[in-house]
N, CA, C and O atoms as a GROMACS GRO file, in nm:
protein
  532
    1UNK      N    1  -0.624  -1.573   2.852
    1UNK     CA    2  -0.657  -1.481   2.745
    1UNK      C    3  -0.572  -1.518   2.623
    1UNK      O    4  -0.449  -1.522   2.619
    2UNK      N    5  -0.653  -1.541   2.529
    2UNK     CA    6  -0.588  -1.588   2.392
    2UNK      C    7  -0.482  -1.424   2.329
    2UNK      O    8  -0.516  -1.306   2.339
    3UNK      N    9  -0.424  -1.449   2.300
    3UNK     CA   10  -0.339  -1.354   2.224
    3UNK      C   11  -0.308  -1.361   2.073
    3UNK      O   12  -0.261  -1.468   2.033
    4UNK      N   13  -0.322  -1.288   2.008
    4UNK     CA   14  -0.256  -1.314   1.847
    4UNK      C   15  -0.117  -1.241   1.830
    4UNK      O   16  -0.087  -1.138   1.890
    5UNK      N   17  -0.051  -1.297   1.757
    5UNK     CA   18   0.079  -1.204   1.727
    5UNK      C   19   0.048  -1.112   1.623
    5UNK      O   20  -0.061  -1.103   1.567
    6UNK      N   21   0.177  -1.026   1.595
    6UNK     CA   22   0.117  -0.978   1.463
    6UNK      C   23   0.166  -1.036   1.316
    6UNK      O   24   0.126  -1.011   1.202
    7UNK      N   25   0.310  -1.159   1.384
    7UNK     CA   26   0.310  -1.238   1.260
    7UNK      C   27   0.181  -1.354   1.233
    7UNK      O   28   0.182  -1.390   1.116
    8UNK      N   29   0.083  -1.411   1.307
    8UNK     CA   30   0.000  -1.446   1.257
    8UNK      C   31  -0.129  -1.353   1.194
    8UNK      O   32  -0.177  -1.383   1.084
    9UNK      N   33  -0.165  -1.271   1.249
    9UNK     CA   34  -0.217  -1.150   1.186
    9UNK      C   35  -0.194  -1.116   1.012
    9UNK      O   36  -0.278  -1.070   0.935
   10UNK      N   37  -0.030  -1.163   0.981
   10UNK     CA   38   0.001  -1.096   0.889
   10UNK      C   39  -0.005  -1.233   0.794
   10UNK      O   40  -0.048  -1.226   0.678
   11UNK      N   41   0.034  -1.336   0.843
   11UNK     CA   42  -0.022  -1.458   0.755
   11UNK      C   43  -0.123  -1.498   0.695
   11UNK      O   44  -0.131  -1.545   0.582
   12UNK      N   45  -0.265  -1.466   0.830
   12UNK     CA   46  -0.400  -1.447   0.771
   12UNK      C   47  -0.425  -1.385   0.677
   12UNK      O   48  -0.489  -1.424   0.579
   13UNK      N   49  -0.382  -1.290   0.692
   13UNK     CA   50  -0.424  -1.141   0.561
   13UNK      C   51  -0.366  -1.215   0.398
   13UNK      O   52  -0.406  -1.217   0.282
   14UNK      N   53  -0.244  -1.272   0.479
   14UNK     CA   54  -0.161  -1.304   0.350
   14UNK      C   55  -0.229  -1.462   0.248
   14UNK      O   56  -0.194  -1.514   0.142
   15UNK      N   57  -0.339  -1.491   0.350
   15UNK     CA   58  -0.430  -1.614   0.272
   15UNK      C   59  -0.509  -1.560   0.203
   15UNK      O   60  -0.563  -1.622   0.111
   16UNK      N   61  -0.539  -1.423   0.231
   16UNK     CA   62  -0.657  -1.367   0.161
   16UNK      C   63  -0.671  -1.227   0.035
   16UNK      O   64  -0.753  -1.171  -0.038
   17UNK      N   65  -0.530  -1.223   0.076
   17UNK     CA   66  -0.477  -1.120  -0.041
   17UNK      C   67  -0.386  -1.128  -0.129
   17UNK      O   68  -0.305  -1.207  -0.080
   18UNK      N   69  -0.330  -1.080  -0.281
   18UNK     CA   70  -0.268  -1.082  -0.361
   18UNK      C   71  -0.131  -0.995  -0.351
   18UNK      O   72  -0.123  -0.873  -0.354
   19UNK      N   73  -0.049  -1.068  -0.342
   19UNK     CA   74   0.102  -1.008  -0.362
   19UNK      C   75   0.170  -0.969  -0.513
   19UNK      O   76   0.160  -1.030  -0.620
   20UNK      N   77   0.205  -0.909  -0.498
   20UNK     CA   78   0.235  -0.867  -0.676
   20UNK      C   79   0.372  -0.790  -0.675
   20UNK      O   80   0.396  -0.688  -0.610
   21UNK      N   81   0.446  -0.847  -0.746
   21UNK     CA   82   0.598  -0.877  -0.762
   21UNK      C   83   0.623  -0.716  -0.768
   21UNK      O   84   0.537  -0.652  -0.829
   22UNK      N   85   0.754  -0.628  -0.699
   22UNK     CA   86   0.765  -0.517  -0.762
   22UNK      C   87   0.786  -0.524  -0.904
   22UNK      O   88   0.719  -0.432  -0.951
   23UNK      N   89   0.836  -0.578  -0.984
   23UNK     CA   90   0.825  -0.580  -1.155
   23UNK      C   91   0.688  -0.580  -1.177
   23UNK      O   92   0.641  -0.472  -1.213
   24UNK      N   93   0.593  -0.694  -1.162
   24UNK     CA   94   0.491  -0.633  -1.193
   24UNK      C   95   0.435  -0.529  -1.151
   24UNK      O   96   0.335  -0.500  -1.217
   25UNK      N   97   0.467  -0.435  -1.038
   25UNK     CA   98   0.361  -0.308  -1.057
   25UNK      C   99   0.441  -0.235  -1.106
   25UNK      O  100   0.384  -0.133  -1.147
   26UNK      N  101   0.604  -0.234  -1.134
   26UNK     CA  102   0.631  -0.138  -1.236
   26UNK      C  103   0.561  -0.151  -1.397
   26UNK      O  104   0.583  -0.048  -1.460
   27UNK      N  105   0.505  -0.224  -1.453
   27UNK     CA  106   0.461  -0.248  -1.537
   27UNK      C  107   0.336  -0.199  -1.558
   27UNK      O  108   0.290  -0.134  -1.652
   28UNK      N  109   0.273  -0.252  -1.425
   28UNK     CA  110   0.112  -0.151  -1.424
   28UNK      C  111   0.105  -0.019  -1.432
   28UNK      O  112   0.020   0.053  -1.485
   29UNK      N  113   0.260   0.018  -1.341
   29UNK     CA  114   0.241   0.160  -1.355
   29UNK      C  115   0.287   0.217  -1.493
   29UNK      O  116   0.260   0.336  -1.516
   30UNK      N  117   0.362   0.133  -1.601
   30UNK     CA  118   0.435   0.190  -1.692
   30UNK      C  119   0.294   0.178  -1.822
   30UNK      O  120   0.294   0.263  -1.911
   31UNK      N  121   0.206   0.090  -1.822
   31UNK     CA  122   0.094   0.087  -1.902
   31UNK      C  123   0.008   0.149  -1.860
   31UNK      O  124  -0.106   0.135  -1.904
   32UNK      N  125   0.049   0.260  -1.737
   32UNK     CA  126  -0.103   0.367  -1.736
   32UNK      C  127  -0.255   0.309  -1.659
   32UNK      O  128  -0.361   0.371  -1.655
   33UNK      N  129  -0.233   0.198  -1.612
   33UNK     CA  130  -0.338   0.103  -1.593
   33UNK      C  131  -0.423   0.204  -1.485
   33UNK      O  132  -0.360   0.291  -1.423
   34UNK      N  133  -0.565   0.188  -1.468
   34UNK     CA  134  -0.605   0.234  -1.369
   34UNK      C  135  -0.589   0.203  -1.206
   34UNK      O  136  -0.680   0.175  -1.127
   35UNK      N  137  -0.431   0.217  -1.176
   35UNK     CA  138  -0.408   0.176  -1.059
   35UNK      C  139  -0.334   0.312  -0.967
   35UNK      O  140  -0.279   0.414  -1.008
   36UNK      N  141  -0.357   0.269  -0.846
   36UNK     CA  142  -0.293   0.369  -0.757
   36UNK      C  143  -0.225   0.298  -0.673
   36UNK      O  144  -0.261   0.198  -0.611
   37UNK      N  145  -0.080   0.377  -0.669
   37UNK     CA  146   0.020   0.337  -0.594
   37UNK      C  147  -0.009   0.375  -0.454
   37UNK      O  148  -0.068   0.482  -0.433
   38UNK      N  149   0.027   0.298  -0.359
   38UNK     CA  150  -0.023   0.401  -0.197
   38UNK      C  151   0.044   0.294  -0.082
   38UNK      O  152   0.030   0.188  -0.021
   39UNK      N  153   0.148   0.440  -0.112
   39UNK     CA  154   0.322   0.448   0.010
   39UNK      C  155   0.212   0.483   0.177
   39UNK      O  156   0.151   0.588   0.201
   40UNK      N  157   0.218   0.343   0.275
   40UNK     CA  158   0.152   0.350   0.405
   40UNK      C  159   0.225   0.360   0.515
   40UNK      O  160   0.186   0.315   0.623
   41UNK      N  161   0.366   0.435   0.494
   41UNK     CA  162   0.474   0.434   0.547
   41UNK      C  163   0.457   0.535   0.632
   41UNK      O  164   0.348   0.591   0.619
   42UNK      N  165   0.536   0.584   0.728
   42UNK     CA  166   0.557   0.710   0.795
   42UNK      C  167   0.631   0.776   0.719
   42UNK      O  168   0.737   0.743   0.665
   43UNK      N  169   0.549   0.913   0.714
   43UNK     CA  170   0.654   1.030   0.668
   43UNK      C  171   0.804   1.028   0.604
   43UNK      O  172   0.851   1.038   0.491
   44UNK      N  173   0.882   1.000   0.802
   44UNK     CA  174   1.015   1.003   0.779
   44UNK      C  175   1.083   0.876   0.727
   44UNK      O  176   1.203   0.861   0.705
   45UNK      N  177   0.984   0.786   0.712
   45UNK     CA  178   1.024   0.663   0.650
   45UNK      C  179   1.053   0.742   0.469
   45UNK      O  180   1.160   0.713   0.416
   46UNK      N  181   0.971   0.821   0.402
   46UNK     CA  182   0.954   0.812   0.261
   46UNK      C  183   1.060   0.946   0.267
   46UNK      O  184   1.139   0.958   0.174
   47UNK      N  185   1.063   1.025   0.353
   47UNK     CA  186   1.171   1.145   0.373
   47UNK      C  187   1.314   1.071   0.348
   47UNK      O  188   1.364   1.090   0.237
   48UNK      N  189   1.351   1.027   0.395
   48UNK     CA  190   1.450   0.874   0.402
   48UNK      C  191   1.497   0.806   0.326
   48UNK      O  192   1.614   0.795   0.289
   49UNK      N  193   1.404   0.755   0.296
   49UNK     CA  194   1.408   0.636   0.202
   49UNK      C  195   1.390   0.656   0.021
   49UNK      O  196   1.440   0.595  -0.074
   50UNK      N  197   1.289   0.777   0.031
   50UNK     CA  198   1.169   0.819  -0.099
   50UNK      C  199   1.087   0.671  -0.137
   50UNK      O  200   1.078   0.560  -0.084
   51UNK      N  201   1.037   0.732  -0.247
   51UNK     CA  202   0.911   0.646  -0.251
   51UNK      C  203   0.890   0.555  -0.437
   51UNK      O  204   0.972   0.570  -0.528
   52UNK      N  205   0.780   0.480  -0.444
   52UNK     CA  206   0.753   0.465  -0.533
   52UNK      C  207   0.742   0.577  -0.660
   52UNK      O  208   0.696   0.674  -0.599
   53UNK      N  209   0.754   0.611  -0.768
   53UNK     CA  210   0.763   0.698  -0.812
   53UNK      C  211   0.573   0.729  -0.843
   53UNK      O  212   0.490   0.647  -0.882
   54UNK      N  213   0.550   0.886  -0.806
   54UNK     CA  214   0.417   0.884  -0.816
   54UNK      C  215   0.336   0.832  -0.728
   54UNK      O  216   0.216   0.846  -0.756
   55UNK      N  217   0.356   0.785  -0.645
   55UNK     CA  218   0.297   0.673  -0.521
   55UNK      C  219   0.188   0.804  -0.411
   55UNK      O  220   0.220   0.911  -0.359
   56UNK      N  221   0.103   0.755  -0.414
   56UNK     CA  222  -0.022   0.856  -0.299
   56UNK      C  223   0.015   0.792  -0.188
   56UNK      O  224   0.008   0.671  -0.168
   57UNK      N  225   0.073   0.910  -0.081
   57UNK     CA  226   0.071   0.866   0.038
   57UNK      C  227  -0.019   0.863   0.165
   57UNK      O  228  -0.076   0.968   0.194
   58UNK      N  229  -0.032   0.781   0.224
   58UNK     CA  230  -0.142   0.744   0.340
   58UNK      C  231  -0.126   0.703   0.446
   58UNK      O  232  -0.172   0.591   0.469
   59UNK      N  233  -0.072   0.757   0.527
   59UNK     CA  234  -0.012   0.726   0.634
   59UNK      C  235  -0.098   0.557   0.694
   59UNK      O  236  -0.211   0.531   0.651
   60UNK      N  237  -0.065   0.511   0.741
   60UNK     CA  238  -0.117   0.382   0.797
   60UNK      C  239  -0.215   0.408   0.864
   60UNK      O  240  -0.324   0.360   0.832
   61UNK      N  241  -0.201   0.503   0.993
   61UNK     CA  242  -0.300   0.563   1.089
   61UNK      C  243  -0.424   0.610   1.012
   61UNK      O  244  -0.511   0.649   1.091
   62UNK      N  245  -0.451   0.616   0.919
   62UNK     CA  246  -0.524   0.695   0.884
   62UNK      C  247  -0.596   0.641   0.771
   62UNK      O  248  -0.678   0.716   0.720
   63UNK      N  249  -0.578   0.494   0.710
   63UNK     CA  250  -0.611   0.450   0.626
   63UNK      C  251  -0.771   0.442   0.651
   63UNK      O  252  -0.853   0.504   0.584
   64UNK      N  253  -0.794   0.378   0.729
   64UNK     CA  254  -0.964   0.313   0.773
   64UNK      C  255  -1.026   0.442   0.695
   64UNK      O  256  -1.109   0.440   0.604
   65UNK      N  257  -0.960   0.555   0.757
   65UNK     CA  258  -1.074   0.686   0.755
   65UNK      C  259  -1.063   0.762   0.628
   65UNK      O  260  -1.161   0.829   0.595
   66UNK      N  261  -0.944   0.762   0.541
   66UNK     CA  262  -0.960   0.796   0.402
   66UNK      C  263  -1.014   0.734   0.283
   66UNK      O  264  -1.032   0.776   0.169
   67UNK      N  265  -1.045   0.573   0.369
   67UNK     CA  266  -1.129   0.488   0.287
   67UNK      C  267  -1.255   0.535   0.241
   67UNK      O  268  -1.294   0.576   0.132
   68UNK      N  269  -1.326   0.514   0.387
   68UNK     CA  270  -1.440   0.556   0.377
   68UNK      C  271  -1.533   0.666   0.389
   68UNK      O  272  -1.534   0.752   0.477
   69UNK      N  273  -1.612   0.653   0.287
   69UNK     CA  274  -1.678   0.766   0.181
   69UNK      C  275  -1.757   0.842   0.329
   69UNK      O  276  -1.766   0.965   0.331
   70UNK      N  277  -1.797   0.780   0.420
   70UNK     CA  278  -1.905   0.842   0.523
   70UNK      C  279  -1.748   0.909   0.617
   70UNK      O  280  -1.757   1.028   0.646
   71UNK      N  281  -1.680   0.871   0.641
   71UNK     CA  282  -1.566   0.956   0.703
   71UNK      C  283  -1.561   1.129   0.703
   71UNK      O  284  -1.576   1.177   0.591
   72UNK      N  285  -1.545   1.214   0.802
   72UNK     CA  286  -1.516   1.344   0.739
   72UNK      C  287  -1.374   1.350   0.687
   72UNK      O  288  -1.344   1.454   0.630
   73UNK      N  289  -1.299   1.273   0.696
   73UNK     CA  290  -1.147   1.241   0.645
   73UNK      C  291  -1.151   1.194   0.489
   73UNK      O  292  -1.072   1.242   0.408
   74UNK      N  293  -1.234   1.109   0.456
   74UNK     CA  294  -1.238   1.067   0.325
   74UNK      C  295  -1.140   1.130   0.229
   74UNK      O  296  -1.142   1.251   0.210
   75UNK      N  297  -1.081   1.073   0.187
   75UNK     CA  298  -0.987   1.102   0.022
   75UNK      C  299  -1.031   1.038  -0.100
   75UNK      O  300  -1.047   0.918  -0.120
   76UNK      N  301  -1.050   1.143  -0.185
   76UNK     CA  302  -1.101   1.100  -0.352
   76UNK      C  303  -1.071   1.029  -0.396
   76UNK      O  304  -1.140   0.952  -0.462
   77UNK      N  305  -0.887   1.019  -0.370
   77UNK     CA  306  -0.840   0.876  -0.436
   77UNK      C  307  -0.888   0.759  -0.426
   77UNK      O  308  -0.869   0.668  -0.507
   78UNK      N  309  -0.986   0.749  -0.279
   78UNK     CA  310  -1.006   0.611  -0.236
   78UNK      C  311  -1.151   0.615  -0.306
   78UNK      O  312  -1.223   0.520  -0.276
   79UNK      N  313  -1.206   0.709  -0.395
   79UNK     CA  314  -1.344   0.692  -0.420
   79UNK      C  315  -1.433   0.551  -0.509
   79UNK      O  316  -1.543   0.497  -0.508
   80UNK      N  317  -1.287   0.538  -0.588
   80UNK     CA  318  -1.332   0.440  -0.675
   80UNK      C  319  -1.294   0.317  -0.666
   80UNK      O  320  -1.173   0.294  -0.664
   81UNK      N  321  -1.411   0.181  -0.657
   81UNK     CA  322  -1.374   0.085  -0.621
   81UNK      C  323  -1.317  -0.002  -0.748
   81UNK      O  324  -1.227  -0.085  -0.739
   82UNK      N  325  -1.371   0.028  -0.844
   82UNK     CA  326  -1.331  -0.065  -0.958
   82UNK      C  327  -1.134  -0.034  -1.009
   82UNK      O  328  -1.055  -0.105  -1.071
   83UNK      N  329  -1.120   0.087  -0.951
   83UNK     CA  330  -0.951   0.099  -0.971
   83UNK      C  331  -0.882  -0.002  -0.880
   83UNK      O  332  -0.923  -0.045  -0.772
   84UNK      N  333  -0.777  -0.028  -0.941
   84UNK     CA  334  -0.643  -0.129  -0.848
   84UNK      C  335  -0.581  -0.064  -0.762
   84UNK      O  336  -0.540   0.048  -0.792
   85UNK      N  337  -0.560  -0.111  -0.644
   85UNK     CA  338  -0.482  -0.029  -0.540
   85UNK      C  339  -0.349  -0.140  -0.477
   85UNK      O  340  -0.343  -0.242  -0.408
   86UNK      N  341  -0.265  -0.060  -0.541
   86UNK     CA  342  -0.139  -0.169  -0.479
   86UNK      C  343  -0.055  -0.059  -0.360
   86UNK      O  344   0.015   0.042  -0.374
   87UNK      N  345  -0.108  -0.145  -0.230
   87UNK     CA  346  -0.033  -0.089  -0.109
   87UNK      C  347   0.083  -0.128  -0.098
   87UNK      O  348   0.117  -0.244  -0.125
   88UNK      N  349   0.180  -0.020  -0.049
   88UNK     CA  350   0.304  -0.108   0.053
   88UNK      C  351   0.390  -0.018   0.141
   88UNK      O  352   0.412   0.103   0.149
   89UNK      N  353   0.429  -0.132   0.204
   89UNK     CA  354   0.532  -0.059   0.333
   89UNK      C  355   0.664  -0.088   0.295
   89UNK      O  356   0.701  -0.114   0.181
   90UNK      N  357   0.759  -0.081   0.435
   90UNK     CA  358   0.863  -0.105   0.394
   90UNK      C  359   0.898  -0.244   0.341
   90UNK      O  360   0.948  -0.272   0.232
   91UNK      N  361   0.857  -0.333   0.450
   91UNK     CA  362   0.900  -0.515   0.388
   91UNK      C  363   0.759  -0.612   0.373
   91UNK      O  364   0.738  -0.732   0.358
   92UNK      N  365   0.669  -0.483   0.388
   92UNK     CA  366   0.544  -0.578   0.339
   92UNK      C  367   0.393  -0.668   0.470
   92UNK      O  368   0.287  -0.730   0.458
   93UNK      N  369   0.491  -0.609   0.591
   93UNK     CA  370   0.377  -0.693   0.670
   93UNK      C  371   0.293  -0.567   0.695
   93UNK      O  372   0.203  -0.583   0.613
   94UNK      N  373   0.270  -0.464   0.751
   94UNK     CA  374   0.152  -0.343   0.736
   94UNK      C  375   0.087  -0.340   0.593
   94UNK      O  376  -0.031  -0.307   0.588
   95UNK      N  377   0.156  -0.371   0.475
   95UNK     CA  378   0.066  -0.332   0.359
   95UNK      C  379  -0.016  -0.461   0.332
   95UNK      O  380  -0.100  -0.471   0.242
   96UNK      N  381   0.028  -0.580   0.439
   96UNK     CA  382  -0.044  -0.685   0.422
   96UNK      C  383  -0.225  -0.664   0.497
   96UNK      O  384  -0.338  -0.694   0.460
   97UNK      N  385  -0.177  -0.611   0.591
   97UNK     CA  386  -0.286  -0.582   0.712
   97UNK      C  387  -0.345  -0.491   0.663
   97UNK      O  388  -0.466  -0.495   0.688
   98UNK      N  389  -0.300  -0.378   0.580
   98UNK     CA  390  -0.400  -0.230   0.474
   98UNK      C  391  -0.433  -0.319   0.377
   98UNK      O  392  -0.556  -0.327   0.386
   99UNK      N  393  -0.398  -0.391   0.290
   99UNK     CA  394  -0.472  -0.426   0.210
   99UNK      C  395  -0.540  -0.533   0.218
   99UNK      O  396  -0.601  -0.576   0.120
  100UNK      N  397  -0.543  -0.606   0.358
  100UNK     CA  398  -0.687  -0.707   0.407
  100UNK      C  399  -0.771  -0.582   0.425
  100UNK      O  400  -0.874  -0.586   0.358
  101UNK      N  401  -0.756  -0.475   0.494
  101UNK     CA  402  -0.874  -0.366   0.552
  101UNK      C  403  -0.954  -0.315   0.429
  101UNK      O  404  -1.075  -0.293   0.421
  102UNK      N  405  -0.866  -0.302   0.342
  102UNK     CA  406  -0.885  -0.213   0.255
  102UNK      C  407  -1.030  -0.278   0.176
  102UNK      O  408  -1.138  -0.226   0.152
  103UNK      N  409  -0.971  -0.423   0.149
  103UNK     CA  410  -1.076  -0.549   0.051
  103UNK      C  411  -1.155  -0.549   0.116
  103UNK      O  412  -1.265  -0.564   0.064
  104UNK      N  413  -1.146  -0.529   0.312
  104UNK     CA  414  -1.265  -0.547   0.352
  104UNK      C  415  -1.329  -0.432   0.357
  104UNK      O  416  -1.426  -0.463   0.426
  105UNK      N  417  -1.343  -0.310   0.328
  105UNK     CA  418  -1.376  -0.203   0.360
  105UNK      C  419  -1.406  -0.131   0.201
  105UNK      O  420  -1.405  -0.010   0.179
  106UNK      N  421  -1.438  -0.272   0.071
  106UNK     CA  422  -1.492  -0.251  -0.036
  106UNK      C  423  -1.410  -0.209  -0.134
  106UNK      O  424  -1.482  -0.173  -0.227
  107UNK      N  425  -1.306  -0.197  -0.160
  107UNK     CA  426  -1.132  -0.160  -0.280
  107UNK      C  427  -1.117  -0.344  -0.291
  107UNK      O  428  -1.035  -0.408  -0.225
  108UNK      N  429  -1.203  -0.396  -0.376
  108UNK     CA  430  -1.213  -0.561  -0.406
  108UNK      C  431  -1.077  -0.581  -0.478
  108UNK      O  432  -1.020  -0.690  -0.491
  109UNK      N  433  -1.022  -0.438  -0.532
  109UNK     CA  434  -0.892  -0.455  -0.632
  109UNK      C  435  -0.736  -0.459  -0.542
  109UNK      O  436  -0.619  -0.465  -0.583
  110UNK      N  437  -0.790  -0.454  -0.418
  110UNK     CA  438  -0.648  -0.397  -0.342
  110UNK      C  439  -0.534  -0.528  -0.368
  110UNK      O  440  -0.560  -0.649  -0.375
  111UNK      N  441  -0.420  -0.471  -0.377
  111UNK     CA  442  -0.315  -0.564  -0.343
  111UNK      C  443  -0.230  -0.488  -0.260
  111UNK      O  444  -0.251  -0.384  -0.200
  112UNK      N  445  -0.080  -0.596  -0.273
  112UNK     CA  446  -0.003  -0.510  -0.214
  112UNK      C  447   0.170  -0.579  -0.310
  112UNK      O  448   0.183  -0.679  -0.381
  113UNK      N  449   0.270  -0.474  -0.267
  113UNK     CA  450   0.361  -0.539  -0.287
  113UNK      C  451   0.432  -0.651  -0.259
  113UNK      O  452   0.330  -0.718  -0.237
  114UNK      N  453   0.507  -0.718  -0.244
  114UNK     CA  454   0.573  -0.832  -0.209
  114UNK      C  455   0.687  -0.803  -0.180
  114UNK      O  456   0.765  -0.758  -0.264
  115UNK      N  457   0.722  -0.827  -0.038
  115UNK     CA  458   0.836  -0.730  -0.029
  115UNK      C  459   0.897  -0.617  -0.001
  115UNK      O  460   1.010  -0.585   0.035
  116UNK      N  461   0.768  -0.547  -0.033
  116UNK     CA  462   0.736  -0.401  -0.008
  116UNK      C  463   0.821  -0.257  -0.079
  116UNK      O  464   0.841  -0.217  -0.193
  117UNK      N  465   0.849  -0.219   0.031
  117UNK     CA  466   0.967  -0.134  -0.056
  117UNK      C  467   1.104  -0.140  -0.092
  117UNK      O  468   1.177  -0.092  -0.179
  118UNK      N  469   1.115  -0.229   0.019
  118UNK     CA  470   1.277  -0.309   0.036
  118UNK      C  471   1.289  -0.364  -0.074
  118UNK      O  472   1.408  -0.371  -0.107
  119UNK      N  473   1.196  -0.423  -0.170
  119UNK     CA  474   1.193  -0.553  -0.244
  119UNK      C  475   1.231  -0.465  -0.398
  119UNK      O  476   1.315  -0.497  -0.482
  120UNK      N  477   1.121  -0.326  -0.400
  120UNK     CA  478   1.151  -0.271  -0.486
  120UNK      C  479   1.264  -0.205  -0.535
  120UNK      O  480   1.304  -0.196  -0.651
  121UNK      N  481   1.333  -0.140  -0.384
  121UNK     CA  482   1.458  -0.063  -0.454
  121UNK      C  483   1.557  -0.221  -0.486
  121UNK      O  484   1.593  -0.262  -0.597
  122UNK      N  485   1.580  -0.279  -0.364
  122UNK     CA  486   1.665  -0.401  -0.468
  122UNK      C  487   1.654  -0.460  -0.572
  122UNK      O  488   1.734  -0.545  -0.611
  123UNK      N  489   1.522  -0.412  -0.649
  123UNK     CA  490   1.518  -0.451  -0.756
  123UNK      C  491   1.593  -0.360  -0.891
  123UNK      O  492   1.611  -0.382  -1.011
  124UNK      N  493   1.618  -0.267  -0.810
  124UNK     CA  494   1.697  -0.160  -0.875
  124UNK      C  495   1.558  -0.085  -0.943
  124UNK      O  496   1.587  -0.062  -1.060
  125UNK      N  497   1.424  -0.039  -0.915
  125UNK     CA  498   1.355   0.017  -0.978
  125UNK      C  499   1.332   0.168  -0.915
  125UNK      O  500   1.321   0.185  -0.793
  126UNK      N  501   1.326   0.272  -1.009
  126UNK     CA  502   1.306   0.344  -1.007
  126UNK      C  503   1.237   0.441  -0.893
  126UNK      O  504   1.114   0.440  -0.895
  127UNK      N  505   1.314   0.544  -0.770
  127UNK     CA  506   1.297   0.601  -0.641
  127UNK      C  507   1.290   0.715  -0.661
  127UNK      O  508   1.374   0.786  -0.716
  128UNK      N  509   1.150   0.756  -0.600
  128UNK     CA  510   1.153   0.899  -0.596
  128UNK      C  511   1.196   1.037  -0.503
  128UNK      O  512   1.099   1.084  -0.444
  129UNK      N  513   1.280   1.085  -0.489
  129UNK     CA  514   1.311   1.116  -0.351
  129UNK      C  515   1.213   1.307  -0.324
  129UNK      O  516   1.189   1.403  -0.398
  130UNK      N  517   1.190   1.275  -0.196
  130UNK     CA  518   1.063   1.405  -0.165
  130UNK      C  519   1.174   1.486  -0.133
  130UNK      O  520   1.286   1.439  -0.117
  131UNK      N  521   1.137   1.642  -0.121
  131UNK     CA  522   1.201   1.773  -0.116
  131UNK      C  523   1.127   1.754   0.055
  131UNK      O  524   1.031   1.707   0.115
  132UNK      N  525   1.249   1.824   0.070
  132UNK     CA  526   1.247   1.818   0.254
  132UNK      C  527   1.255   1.937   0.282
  132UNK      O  528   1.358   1.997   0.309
  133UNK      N  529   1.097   2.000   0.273
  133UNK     CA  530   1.092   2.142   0.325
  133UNK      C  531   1.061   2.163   0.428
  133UNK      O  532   1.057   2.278   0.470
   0.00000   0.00000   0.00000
């Protein structure tokens, strides 16, 4: 029985999708661009850690089904395909694998970070931290 890992898994994805520097999506996000940020982290990961500033969160589990429009789960955010969607996790291999799903599942704009979130706070950019009610 053939097996895949999930570092080849994450290489594939990574032939077929766009990485985009945390500087550049601070930029996208600072020109207003029609893009959506979307933290695919667990909860207590963004409880923790916090998040992109402004960033829509989506748990990983749950991506397939807020994608799509026929879902009873569906989310609005995901309605529009012509907007940019830059995913990420913590170091980037899950937001690699959401944003192959994502391109395949019609978001032609998806990217993801590079790096992920790790990449961003060392970049010293801007963290949002959530109220822990």
């Amino acid at each position: 029985m053939a097996k895949r890992s999930v570092k080849s898994m994450v290489e594939e994805a990574e032939r077929v999708i766009e990485a985009v520097s945390p500087a550049d999506v601070s930029t996208m996000i600072d020109r207003d661009e029609t893009v959506l940020v979307v933290d695919i982290r667990d909860i207590r990961e963004l409880q923790r850690e916090g998040k992109v500033p402004g960033a829509f969160h989506c748990p990983r589990g749950m991506l397939e089904f807020w994608i799509d429009p026929e879902s009873p789960y569906h989310k609005s955010e995901f309605a529009d395909p012509e907007k940019t969607y830059v995913f990420y996790c913590a170091s980037a291999w899950r937001s690699a694998l959401a944003t192959k799903t994502a391109r395949e599942m019609g978001l032609s704009n998806a990217k993801h970070i590079a790096g992920g979130f790790t990449a961003w706070r060392d970049e010293g950019l801007p963290v949002e931290r959530l109220d822990r009610r």
